[in-house]
MMTF fields as JSON, N, C-alpha, C and O atoms, coordinates in Angstrom:
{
  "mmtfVersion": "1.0.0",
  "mmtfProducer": "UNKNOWN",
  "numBonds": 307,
  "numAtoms": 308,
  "numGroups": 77,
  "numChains": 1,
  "numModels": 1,
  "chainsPerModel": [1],
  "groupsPerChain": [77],
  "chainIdList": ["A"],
  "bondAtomList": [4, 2, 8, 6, 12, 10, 16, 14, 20, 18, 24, 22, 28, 26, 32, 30, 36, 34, 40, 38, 44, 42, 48, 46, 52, 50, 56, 54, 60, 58, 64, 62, 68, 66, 72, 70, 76, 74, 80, 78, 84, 82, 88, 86, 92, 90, 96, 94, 100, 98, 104, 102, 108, 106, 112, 110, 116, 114, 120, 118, 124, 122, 128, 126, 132, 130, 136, 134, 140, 138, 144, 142, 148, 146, 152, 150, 156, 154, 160, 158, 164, 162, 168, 166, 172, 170, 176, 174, 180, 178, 184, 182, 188, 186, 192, 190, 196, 194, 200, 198, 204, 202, 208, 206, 212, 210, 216, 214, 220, 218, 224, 222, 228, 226, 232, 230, 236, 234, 240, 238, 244, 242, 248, 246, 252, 250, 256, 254, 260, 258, 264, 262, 268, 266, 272, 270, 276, 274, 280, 278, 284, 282, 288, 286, 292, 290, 296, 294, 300, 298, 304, 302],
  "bondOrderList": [1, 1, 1, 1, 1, 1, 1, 1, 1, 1, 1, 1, 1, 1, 1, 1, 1, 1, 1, 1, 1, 1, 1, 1, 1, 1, 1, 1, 1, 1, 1, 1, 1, 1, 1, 1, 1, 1, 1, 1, 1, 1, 1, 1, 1, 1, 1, 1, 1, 1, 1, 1, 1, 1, 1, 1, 1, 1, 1, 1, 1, 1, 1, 1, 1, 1, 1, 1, 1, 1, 1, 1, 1, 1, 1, 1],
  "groupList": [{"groupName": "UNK", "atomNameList": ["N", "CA", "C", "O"], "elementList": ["N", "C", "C", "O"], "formalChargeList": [0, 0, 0, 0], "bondAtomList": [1, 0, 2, 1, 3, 2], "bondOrderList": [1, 1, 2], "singleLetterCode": "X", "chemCompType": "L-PEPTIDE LINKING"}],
  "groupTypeList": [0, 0, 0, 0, 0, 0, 0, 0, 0, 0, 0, 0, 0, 0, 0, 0, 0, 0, 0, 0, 0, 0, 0, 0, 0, 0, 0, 0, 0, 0, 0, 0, 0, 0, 0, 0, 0, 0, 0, 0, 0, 0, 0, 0, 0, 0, 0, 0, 0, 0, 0, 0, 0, 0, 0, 0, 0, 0, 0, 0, 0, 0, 0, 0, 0, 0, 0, 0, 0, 0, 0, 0, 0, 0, 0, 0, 0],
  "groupIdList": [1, 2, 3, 4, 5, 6, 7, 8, 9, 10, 11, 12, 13, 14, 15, 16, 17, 18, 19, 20, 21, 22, 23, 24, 25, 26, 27, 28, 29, 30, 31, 32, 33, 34, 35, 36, 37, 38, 39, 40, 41, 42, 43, 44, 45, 46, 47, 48, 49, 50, 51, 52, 53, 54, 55, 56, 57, 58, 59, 60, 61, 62, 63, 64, 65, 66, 67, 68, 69, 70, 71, 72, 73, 74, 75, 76, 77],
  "secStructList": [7, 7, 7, 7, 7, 2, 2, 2, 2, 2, 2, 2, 1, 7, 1, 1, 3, 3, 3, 7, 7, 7, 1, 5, 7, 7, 6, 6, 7, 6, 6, 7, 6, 6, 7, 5, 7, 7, 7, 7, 3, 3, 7, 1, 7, 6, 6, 6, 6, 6, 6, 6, 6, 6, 6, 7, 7, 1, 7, 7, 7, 3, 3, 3, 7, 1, 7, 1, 1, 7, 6, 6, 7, 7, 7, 7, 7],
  "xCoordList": [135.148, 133.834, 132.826, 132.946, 131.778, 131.118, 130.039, 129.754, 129.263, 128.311, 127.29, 127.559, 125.994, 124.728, 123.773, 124.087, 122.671, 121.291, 121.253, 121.529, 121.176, 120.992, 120.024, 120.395, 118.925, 117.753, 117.7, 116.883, 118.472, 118.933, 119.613, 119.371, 120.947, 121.855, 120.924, 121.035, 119.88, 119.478, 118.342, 118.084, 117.839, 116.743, 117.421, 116.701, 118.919, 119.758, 119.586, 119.678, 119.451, 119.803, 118.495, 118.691, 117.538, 116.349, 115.625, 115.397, 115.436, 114.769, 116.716, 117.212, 117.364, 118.578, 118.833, 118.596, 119.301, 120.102, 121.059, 121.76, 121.096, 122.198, 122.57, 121.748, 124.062, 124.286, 125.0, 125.512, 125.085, 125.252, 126.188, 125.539, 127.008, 127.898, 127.33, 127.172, 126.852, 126.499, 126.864, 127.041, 127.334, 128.25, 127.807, 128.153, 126.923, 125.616, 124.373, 123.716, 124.032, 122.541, 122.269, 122.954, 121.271, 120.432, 118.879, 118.055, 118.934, 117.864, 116.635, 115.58, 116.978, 115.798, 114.783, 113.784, 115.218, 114.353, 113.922, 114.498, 113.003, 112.755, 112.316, 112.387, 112.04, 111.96, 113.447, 113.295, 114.774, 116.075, 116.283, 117.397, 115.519, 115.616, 117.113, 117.633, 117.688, 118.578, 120.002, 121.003, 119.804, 121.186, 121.975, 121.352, 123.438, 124.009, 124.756, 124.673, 125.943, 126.54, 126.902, 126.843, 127.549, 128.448, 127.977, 127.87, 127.796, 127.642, 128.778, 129.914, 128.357, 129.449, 129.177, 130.263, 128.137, 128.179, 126.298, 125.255, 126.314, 124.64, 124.906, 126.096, 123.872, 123.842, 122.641, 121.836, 122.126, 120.697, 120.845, 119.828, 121.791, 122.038, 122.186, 123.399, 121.265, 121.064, 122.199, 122.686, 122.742, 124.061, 125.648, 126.548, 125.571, 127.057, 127.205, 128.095, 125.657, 125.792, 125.382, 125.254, 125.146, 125.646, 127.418, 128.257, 127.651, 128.673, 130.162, 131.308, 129.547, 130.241, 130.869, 132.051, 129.803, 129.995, 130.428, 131.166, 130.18, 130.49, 132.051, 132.743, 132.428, 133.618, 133.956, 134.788, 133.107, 133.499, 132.673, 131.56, 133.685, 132.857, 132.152, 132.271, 131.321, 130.773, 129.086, 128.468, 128.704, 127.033, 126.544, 126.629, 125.888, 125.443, 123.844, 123.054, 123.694, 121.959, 121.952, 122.414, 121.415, 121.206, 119.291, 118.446, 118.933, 117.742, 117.745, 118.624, 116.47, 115.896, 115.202, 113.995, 115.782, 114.796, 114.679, 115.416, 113.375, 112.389, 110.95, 110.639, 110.146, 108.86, 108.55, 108.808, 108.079, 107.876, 107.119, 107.376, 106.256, 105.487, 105.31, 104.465, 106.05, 106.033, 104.506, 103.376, 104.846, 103.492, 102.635, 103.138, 101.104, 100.465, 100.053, 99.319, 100.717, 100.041, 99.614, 99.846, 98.996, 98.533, 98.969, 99.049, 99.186, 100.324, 98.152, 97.215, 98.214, 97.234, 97.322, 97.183, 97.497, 97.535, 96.806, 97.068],
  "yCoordList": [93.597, 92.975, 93.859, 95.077, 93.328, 94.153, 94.129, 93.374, 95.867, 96.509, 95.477, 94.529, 95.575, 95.103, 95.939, 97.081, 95.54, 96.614, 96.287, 95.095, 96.369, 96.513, 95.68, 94.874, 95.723, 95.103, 93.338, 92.449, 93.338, 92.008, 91.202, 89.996, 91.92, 91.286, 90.428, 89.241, 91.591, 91.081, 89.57, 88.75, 89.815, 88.937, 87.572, 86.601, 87.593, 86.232, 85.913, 84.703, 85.963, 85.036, 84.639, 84.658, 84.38, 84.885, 83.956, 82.751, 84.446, 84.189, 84.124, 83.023, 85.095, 85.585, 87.46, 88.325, 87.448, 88.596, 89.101, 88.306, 90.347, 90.694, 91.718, 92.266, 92.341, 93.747, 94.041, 93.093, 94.935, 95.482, 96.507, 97.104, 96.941, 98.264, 98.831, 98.229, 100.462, 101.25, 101.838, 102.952, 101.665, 102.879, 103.827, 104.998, 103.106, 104.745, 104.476, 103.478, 105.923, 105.865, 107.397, 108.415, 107.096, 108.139, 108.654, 107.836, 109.846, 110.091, 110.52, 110.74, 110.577, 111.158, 109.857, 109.95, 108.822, 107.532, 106.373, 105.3, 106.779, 106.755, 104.694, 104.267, 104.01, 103.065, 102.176, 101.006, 102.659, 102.291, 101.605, 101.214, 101.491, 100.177, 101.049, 100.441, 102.219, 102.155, 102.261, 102.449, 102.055, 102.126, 100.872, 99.812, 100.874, 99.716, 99.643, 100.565, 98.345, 97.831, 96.87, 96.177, 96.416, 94.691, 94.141, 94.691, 92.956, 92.009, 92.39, 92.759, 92.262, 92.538, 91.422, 90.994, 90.542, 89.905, 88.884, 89.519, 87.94, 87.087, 86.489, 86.334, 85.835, 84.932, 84.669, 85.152, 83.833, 83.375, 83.98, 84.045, 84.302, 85.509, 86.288, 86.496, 87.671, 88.744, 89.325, 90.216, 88.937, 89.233, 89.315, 90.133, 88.085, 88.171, 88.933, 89.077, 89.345, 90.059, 91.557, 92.273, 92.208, 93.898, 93.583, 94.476, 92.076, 92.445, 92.462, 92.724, 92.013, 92.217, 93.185, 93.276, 94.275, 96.264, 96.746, 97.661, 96.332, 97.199, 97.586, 96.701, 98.834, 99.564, 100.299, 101.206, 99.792, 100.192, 101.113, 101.214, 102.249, 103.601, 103.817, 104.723, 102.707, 103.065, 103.234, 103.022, 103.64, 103.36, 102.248, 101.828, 101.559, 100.106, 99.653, 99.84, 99.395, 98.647, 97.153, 96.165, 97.178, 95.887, 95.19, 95.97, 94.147, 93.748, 92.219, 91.364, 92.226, 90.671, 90.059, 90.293, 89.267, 89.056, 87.894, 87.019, 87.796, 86.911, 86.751, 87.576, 86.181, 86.93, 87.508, 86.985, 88.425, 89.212, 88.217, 88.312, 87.307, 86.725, 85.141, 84.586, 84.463, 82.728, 82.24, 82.604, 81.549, 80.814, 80.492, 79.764, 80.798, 80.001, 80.861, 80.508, 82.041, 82.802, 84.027, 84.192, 85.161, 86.297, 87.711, 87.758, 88.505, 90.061, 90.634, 90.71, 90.87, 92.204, 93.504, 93.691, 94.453, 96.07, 96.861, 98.063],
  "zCoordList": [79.832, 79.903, 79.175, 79.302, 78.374, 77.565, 78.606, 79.535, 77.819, 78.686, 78.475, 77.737, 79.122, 78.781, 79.298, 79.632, 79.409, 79.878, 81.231, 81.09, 81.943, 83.135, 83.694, 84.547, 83.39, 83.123, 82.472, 82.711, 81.916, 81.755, 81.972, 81.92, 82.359, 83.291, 84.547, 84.854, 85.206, 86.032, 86.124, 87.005, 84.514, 84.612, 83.781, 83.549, 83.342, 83.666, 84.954, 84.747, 85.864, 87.082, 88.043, 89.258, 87.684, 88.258, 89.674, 89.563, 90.489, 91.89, 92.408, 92.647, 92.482, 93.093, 93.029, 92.186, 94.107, 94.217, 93.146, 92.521, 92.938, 91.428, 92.03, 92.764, 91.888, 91.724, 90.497, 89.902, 90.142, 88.846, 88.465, 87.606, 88.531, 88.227, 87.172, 86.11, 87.446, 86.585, 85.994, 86.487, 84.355, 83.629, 82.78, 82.63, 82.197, 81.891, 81.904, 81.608, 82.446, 83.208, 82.31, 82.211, 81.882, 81.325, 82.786, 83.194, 83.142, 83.725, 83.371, 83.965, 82.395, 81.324, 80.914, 80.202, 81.447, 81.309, 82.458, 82.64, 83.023, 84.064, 84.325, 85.477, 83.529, 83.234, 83.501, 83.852, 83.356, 82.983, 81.745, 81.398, 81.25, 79.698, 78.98, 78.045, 79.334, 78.718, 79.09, 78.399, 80.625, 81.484, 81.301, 81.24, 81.196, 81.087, 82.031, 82.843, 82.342, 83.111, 83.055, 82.04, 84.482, 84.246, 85.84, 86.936, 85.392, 86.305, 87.484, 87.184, 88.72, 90.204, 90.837, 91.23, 91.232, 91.859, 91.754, 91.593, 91.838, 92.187, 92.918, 93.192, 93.616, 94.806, 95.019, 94.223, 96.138, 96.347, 97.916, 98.606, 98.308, 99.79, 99.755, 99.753, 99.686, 99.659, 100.035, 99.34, 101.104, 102.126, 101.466, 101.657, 100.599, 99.913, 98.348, 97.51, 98.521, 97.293, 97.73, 96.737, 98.924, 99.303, 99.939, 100.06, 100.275, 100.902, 99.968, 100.332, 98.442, 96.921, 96.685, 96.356, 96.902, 96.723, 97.299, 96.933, 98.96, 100.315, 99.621, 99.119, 99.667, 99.804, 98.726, 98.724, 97.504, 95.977, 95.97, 96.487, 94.934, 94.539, 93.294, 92.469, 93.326, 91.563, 91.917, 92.96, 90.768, 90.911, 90.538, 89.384, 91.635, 91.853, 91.747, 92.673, 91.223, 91.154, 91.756, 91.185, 92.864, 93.461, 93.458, 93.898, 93.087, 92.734, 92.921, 93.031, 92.911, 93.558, 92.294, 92.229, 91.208, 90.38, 90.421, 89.967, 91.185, 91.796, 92.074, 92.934, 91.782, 92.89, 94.048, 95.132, 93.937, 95.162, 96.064, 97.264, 95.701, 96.389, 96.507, 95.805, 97.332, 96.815, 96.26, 96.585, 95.572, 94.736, 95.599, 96.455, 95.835, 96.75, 98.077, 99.0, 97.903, 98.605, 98.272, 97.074, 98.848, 98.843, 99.154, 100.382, 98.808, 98.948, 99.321, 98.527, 100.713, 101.334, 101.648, 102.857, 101.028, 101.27, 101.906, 101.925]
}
């Protein structure tokens, strides 16, 4: 399976859960725009997608790319 950015993998699937297998991660870039990886698992259940990883030893990026905030309402701090 070919690598991709990380970052995009995730923002294919969007208002779902993603995890990601991490195969290189640069720390020197704090942004990630240049870490890559492979798709592990999406879903719209948060649940079947930590319960994808549960047991595997790799470095995993799990993310919600979605709105943080449903349309129509207000985020108060």
């Amino acid at each position: 399976m070919e690598l991709k950015r990380v970052n995009d993998i995730i923002d294919e699937y969007p208002g779902e859960w993603v995890a990601v297998e991490v195969v290189e991660y640069d720390s020197s870039d704090l942004s990630g725009e240049k870490d890559l990886g492979r798709l592990v698992a999406h879903s719209t259940d948060e649940d079947e997608v930590w319960e994808a990883i549960r047991g595997h030893k790799y470095l995993a990026a799990v993310a919600y790319s979605g709105p943080l905030v449903e349309p129509g309402y207000v985020l108060a701090l």
